[in-house]
N, C-alpha and C positions, 0 to 999 in steps of 0.2 A: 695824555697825562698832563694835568697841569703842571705850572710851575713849580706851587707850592710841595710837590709831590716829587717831582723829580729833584734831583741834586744841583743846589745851586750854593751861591755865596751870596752873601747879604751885608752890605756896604753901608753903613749908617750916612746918613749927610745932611748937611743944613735943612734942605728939602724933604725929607725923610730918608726912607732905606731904597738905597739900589741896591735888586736882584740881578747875579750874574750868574748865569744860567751853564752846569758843566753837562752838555750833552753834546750828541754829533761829533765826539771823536771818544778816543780816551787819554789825552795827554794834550794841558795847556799850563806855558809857560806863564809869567810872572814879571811885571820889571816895567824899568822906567822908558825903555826901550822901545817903538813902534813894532818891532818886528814880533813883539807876543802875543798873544792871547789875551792875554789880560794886563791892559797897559795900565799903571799907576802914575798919576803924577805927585808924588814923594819926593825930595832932594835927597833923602835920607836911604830912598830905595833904589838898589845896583841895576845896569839896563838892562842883565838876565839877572835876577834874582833867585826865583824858586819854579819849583814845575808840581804841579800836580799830575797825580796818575791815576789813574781805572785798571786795575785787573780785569782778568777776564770771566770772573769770577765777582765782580762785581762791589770789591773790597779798594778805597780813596787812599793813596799816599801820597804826602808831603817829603818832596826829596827839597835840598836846599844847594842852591847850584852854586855854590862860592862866593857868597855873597859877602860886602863888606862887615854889613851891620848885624849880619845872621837873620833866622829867619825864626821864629817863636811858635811850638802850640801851648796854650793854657801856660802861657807866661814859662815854657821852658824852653831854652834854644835847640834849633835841630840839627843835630850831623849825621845820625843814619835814616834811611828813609822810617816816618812813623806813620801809622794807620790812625786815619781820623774819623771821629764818631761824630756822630751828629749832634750837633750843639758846642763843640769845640770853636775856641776862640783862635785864629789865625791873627799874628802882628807882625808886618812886614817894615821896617820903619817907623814911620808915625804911624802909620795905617793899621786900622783893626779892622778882620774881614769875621763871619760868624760862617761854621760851616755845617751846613743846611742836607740832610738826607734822612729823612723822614724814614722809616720802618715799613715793610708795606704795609698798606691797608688793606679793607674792604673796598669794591669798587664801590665809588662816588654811583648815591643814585640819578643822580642826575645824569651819568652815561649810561647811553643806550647799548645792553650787550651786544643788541644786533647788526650795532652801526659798522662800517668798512674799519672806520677807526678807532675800533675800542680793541685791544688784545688784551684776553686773560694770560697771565703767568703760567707756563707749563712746565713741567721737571718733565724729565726723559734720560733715561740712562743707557746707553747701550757699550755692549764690552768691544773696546779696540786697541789694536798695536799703538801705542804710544814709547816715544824713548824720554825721558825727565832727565834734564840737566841743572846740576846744584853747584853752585858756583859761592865759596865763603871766602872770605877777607882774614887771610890768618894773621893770628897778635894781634888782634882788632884792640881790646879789651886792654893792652899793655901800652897800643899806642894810642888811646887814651887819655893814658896820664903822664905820659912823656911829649905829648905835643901839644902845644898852642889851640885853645878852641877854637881860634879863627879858621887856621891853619890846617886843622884836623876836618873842619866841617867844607869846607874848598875842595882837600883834597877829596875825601870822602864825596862831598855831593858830585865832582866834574865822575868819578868811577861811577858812580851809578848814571848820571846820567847819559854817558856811553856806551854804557852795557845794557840798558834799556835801548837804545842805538843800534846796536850791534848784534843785540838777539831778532832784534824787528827786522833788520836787512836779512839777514838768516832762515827767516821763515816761523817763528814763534812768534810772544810776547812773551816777556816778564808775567809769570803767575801768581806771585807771592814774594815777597818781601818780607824773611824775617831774619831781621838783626842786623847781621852783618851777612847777609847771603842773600843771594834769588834763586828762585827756581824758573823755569824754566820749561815748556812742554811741545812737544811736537810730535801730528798726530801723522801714523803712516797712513795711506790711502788703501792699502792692501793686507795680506796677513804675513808680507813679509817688507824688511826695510828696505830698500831701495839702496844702491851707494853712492847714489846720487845725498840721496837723505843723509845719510853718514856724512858723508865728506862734508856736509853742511852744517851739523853739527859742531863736528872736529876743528871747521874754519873759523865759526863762531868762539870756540874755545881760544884760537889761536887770535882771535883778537882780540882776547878779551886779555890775552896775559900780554899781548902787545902795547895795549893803552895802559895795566898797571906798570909796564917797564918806562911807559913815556913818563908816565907821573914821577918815578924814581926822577927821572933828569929832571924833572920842572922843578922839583920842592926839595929842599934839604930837611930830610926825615929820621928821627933815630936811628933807623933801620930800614930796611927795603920793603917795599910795602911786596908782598907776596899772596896769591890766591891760592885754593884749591880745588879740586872738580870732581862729582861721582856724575856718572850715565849709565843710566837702567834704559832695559828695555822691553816691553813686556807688554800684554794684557791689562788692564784696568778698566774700571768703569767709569766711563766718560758722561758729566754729567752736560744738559741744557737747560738751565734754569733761569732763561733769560725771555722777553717777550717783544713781539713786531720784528724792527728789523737788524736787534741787536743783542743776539744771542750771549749769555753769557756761560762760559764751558770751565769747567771746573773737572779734573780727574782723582779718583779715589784710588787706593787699594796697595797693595805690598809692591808693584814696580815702582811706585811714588816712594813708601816708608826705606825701600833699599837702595834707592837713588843716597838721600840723606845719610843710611849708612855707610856706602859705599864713598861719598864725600871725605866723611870722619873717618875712613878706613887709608888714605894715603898718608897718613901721620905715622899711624902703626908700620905701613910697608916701605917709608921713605921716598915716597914719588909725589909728583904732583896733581897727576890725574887717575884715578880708578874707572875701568871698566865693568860693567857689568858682564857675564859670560856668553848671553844674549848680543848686546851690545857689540861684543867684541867678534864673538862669530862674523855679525855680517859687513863687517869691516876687515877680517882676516885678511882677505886674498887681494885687498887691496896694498896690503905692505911686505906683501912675502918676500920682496927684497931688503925692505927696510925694518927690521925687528924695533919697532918703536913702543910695544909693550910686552913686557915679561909677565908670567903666572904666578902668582902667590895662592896661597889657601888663608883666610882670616876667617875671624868669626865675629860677625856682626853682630851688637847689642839687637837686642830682641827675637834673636836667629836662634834653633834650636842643634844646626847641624853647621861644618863647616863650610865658608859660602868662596867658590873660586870667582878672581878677580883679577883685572890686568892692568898691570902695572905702569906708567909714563911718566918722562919728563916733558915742560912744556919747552925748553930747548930742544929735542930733538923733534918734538911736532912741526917747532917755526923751521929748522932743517927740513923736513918734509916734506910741508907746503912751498915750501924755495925753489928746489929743487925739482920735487914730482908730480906736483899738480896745479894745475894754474884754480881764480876762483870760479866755483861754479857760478 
């Protein structure tokens, strides 16, 4: 794939334009820093600035890691992570970056189909045990407008960019980025979960509500910044629609759409985490001592029938990983 074809950034400069080319991982940091990816020399731009991201799916966000000056797309400042199109204008400082991801094409005829290194684009679908973890920012939208953009866009970008951190050491990646949420996906290896897999999950969870409690002590906030969590577990159609040596996997189907509901459903039942019933089976007999989730019955938007679900607080999770299971 040429340059001009793969995803890059495009750097105007006295000389003309330098191409920074985003491949060979899916996350490159930003800053005045040695230690990124993409080092800037800007006075105006912080030594971590911002990070960019790859889904696995194949979808660029702009998260903004607390930066002083903020971080801009098309001239509007960022505080939640935003999905960036092709021909979007990045401003980091003085620095204007243009960002570059062309649509597919047709192959270039000048590549040879039958060379070692030419690969066609394949989709492939096949149905597998996945569990979906949906993890929102609640009173996002409130604290808003009660807090300092600076302030709002720091705290906001350090929570994403350790829960992007803390899903990767866990065994996933961040699949999706929308708003004030990520998703989440881990695929099982078999047609049942493992609790090895569970417990990894659950750990992930419990760090994730660890680093929003640290954020409470660092920042004086109107209020406590608080999360909430659905986990499904199910069947879906697992896509690869990626090509060579960098697959990209995307999951479809109603364990994904009642993750999300199942999210939105601890609000209704006063908890902080929802289980799916699936979900919660094969993590049962892992807490038979310790009853860390109750059974509710809700009814999920889009649900025709009532959908059972189980109930947690993220205190008595961080109690249970203390106490009963060291990490896996």
């Amino acid at each position: 794939m040429t340059l001009k074809r793969a995803p890059h950034l495009i750097m105007p400069t006295e000389s003309g334009n330098r191409y920074l080319p985003l491949v060979g991982s899916n996350c490159w940091t930003i800053g005045r820093g040695e230690d990124n990816n993409l080092v800037l020399s800007d006075r105006w731009i912080s030594r971590n600035h911002a990070m960019l991201q790859c889904t696995e799916n194949g979808e660029f966000y702009l998260i903004d890691l607390g930066s002083r000056n903020g971080s801009f797309v098309n001239g509007r400042r960022v505080s939640i992570p935003v999905t960036l199109h092709h021909g979007d204008r990045l401003t980091f400082g003085e620095t204007e970056l243009q960002f570059s991801c062309p649509p597919s094409e047709e192959p270039d005829p000048q590549e040879d189909p039958e060379s070692q290194d030419f690969t066609v684009t394949a989709a492939l679908y096949v149905r597998k045990l996945i569990s979906v973890m949906v993890v929102d920012i609640r009173n996002f939208t409130v604290l808003t407008r009660q807090l300092d953009e600076k302030i709002l866009s720091e705290v906001i970008g350090t929570w994403f960019r350790h829960a992007g951190n803390i899903i990767r050491d866990h065994g996933s990646w961040v699949d999706k980025y929308i708003g004030d949420a990520v998703m989440a996906v881990w695929f099982h290896n078999s047609d049942t979960a493992s609790h090895e897999e569970l417990l990894r999950i659950l750990q992930a969870l419990n760090a994730l509500h660890l680093i929003t409690e640290d954020l409470n002590k660092r920042y004086t906030l109107p209020f406590p910044l608080r999360i909430g969590a659905g986990v499904n577990t199910g069947y879906a159609m697992v896509g690869n629609t990626g090509s060579g040596d960098r697959p990209d996997y995307t999951a479809l189907g109603d364990t994904v759409n009642a993750a999300f509901r199942l999210e939105s459903a601890t609000k209704e039942i006063g908890k902080d985490i929802a289980l799916g019933e699936t979900t919660y089976k094969y993590f049962a007999d892992l807490h038979n001592q310790n009853q860390l989730f109750e059974q509710y019955t809700v009814h999920l938007k889009g649900y025709d029938r009532a959908t059972l679900t189980y109930g947690g607080l993220f205190s008595d999770l961080e109690k249970f990983f203390h106490h009963s299971h060291p990490k896996v």
